[in-house]
Structure formats: structure tokens, C-alpha cells
C-alpha positions in Angstrom: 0.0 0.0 0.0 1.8 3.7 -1.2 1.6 6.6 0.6 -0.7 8.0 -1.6 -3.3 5.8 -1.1 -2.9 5.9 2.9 -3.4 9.8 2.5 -6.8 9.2 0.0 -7.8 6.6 2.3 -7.8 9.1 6.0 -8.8 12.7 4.0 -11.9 10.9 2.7 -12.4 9.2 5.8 -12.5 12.3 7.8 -14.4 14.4 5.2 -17.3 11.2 5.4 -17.1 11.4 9.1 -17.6 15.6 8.9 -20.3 14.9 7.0 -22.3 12.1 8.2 -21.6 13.8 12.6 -23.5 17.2 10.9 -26.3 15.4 9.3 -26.7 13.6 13.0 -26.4 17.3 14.6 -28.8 18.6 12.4 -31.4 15.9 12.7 -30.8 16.5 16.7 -31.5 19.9 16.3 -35.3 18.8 14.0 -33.6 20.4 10.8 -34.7 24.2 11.9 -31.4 25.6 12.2 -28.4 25.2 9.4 -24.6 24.9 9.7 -22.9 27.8 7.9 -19.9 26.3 5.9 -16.3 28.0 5.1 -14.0 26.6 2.7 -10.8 27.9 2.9 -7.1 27.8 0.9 -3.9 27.4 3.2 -1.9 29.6 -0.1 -3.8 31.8 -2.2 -0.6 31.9 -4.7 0.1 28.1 -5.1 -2.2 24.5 -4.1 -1.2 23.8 -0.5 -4.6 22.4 0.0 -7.6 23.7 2.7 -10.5 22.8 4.2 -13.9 23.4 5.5 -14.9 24.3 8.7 -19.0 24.4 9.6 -20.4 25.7 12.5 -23.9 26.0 13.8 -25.1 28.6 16.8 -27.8 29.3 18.6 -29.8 26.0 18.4 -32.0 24.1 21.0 -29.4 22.2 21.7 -26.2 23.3 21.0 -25.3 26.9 21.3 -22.1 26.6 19.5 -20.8 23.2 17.6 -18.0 23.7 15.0 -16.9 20.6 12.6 -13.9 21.5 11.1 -12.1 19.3 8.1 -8.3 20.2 6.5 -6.1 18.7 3.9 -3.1 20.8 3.7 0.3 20.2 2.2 3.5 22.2 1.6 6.5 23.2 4.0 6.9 23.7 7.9 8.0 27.3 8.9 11.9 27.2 10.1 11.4 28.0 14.0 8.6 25.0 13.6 9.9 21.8 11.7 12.2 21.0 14.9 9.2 20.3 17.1 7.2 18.0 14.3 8.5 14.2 14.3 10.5 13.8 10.8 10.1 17.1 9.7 13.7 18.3 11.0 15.6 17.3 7.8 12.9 17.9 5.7 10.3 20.7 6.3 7.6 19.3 3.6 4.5 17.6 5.2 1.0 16.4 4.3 -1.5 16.5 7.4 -5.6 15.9 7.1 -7.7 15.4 9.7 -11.2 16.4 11.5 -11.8 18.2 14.5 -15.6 18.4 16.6 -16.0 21.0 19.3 -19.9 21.4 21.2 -20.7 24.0 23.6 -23.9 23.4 24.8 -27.1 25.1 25.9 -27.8 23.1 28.7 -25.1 23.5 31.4 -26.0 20.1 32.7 -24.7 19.0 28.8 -20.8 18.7 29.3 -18.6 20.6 26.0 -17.6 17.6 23.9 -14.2 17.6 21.7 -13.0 14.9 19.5 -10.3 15.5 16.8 -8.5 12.7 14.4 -5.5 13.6 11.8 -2.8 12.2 9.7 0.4 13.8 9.2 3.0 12.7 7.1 6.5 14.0 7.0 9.9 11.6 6.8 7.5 9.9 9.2 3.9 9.0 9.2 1.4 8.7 11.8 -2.2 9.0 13.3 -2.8 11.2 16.5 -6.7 12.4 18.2 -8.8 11.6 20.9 -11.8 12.7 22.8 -12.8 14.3 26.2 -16.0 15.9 28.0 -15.7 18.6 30.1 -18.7 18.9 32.3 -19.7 22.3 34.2 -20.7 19.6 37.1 -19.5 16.3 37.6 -21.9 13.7 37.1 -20.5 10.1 38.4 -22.5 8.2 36.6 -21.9 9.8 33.5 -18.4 9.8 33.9 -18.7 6.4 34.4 -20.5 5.2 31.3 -18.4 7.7 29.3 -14.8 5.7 30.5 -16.7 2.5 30.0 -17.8 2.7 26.7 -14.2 4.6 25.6 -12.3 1.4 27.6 -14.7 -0.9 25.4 -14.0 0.3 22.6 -10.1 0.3 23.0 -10.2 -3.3 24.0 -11.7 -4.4 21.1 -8.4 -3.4 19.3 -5.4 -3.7 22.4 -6.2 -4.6 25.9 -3.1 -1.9 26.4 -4.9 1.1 24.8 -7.5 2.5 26.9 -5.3 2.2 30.5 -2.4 4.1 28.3 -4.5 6.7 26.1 -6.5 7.6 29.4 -3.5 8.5 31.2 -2.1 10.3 28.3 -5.6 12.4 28.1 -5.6 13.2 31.7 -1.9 14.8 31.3 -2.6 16.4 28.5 -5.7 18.3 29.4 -4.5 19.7 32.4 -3.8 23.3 33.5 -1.0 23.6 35.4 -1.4 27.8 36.2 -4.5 26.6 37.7 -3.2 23.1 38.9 -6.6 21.3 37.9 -7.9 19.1 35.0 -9.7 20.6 32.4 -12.9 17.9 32.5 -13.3 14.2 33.0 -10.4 13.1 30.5 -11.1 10.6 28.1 -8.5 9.2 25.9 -5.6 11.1 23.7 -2.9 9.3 21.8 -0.3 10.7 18.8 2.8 9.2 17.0 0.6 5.9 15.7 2.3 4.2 13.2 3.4 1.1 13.8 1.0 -1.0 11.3 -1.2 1.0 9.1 -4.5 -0.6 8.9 -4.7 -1.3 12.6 -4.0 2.0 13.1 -6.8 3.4 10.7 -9.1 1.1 12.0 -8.6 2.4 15.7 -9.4 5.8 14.2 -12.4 5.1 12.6 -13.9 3.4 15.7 -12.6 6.4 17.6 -15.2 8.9 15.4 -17.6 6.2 15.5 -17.7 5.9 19.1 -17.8 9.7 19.6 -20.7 10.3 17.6 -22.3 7.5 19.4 -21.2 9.1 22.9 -22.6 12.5 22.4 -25.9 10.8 21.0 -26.2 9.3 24.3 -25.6 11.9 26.6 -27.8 14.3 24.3 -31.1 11.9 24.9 -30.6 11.2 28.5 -30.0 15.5 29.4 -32.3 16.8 26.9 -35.1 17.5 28.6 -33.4 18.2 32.3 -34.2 21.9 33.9 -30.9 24.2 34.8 -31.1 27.4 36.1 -29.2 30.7 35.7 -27.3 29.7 38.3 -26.1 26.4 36.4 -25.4 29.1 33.1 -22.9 31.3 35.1 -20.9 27.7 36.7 -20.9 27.1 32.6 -19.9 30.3 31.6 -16.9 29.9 34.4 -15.9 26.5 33.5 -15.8 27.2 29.8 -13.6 30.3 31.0 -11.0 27.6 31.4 -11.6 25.7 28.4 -10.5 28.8 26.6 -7.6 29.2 28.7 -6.5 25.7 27.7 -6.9 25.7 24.0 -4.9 29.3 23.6 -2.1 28.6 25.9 -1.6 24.6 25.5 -3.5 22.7 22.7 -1.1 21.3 20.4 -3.8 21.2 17.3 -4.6 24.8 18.0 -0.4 26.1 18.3 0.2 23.4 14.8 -2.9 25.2 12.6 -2.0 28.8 13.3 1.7 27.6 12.4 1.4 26.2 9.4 -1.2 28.6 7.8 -4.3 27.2 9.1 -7.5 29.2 9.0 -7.6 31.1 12.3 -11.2 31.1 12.5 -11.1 27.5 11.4 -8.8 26.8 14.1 -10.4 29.2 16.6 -13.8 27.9 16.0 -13.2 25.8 19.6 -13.8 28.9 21.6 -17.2 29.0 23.7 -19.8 31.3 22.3 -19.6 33.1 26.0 -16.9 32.2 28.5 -16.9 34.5 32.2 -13.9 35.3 34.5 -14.4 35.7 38.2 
């Protein structure tokens, strides 16, 4: 199997997986509110690829979800290429990949962020994860959300979901505030050690997470919050912010390599507060 093929195989996977999670957001939100798309180049002058990103506000549901796809190709920038695995010889990379970020309108609804890519360089190799941040901590939730994730890593390496998990709950972590960002999940990069296992972990990653946010969508639907609730979401999502401009790796690599900034930015809560 050439490279070529591998990099066919993942874009269209992702852009499939764009589409098929906003058809299932629409149909949550009964069809009466519409995603507004954005295709953008990463070079006007020259083909370095692009992408879409979607994003729907204001709903019943959700008051912000973005659904962000890329395809981009060319060279690293010099003060960059030494941080990227392979890419310090040789500064030319290929990287696709989809990204899902949900603030929601119910505050007892945790924010929900999934993300999948494929970069190649001298090297080539698969990277992503999921986690839920809630405003309040519901045990049970957590619990069914770390069961089906551990499920779903067994049925591909008993090893996965005991190593991702601890990967996730390092990663998302704040240390000027000393405190985890949510309730972890799993995280994992540098995958490449066979292929097709690889790329069939990822799929089942994006098909678990659409079926996880399905599930926690129909059980909080219809549960009553308060202003009081809002302004504990409008706090916590405060530091989801803080996170994603000071430490997420996808946000820093995007902006770097001549991402879309409002692509890449569409993470942000539609409202965050500061005490």
C-alpha cells in the first residue's frame, strides 16, 4: 500500500465522518437551524490544500458546535519543523484530519471535543482523541463515558485505553490553575506502527464519539438548569479557553502552518466569564 493511497484513504475518511456527525447534529436539532460552511485555501498563490470548517449557533441544543475538516500540504515554517517528528531534515508535510468541538445550551450537557489527523512528514502517523468537560461532575456519567471509551479500546489492544486515558488526563490539564480541564477521556499521537490497525482504531474512535454525544444528548435533553447552572458554565468554559490558547497542540500546529484562524479558533465558547 503507497503513501498516496494511505493519504486518500484518512482525507476521505474524515471528510465522510464531517459529514455524516452534521447530518446527525442537524437531525438532533429537528432540521430548523443550518450549519454555515467556510472553505478555505492554506496559499492563495500556489495549491497547498484547505479545508472546511461548519459551524452551527444558537440551536436548542447546541449553542455553538463547529466541525472543522483540513487537507493541507507544503512546508513547515523554520522556528517549527524542529518540534514536528521527521520534519527536522525535511520541512515538507502532508496533514488531514477532523476536528468536533460542542458548547452546549444546557449546562448540565458537558462541552464535547473529538479530533483525528494524519500527518506525514519523513514519518507518518495517526494522533486524536476525545474528552467531555462537564460544568458539574456527574458520576454516573463519567462512568459510562470511561466504560464505553475502555470498550471500545479493548476491542483493538487490551493496552490502549489504560495508556491513552493517562495520556488524556496529562494532557488536558492546566497547570497555572493546577486542575484538570474535564473528566479526561482518551488522547494518543505518534501511531504508526502498522497501518490498517492503526486506521481502523481511528475510525472506531469517530464512531464511538458520535455515538457518545448521541447518548448523553437523549438522557439531558429535557433536564431543567437554572441561571445559576449558566454562570458555573460560563466559568468553566472560561478555562476551556484558557487551555486551548495557551496549550492545545492542534490549536499552536494550525496557526503555524497557515491554518484558518477562524477555522482553528472555532473551539472557543460562544460566551466564556472570568471571576
Amino acid at each position: 500500500m503507497n503513501l498516496e493511497f494511505k493519504k486518500d484513504l484518512t482525507s476521505n475518511w474524515f471528510k465522510i465522518l464531517q459529514d455524516s456527525i452534521c447530518e446527525n447534529i442537524k437531525k438532533l436539532e429537528k432540521n430548523k437551524i443550518q450549519f454555515k460552511s467556510t472553505s478555505w485555501k492554506r496559499n492563495l498563490k500556489k495549491d497547498e490544500g484547505g479545508g472546511e470548517y461548519r459551524i452551527l449557533q444558537n440551536g436548542r441544543i447546541f449553542e455553538k458546535v463547529g466541525v472543522n475538516y483540513s487537507k493541507v500540504y507544503g512546508l513547515f515554517p523554520k522556528q517549527f519543523k524542529k518540534n514536528i517528528l521527521g520534519a527536522k531534515r525535511d520541512p515538507r508535510f502532508w496533514a488531514s484530519g477532523i476536528s468536533v468541538v460542542m458548547h452546549m445550551k444546557n449546562p448540565h450537557m458537558p462541552a464535547m471535543h473529538f479530533n483525528t489527523r494524519y500527518i506525514c512528514t519523513t514519518q507518518n502517523w495517526f494522533g486524536g482523541g476525545m474528552d467531555v468537560t462537564p460544568s458539574k461532575i456527574d458520576i454516573n456519567e463519567k462512568k459510562e463515558f470511561h466504560n464505553i471509551l475502555k470498550n471500545m479500546c479493548d476491542r483493538h489492544n487490551k493496552n490502549y485505553y489504560k495508556r491513552y486515558k493517562k495520556w488524556c488526563d496529562e494532557y488536558f490539564y492546566l497547570p497555572h490553575r493546577k486542575e484538570q480541564r474535564g473528566i479526561g477521556g482518551i488522547f494518543f499521537d505518534y501511531k504508526k506502527k502498522n497501518f490498517m490497525d492503526d486506521f481502523k482504531f481511528v475510525r472506531d474512535v469517530g464512531v464511538t464519539f458520535q455515538y457518545i454525544f448521541n447518548n448523553i444528548i437523549s438522557k439531558k435533553i429535557k433536564k431543567k438548569w437554572t441561571l445559576k447552572d449558566k454562570e458555573i458554565q460560563y466559568i468553566k468554559r472560561g478555562r476551556y479557553a484558557e487551555f486551548n490558547l495557551l496549550y492545545d497542540r492542534g490549536t499552536k500546529f494550525g496557526l503555524q502552518t497557515g491554518g484558518n484562524t477562524e477555522g482553528i479558533l472555532m473551539s472557543l465558547p460562544p460566551i466564556a466569564k472570568w471571576k
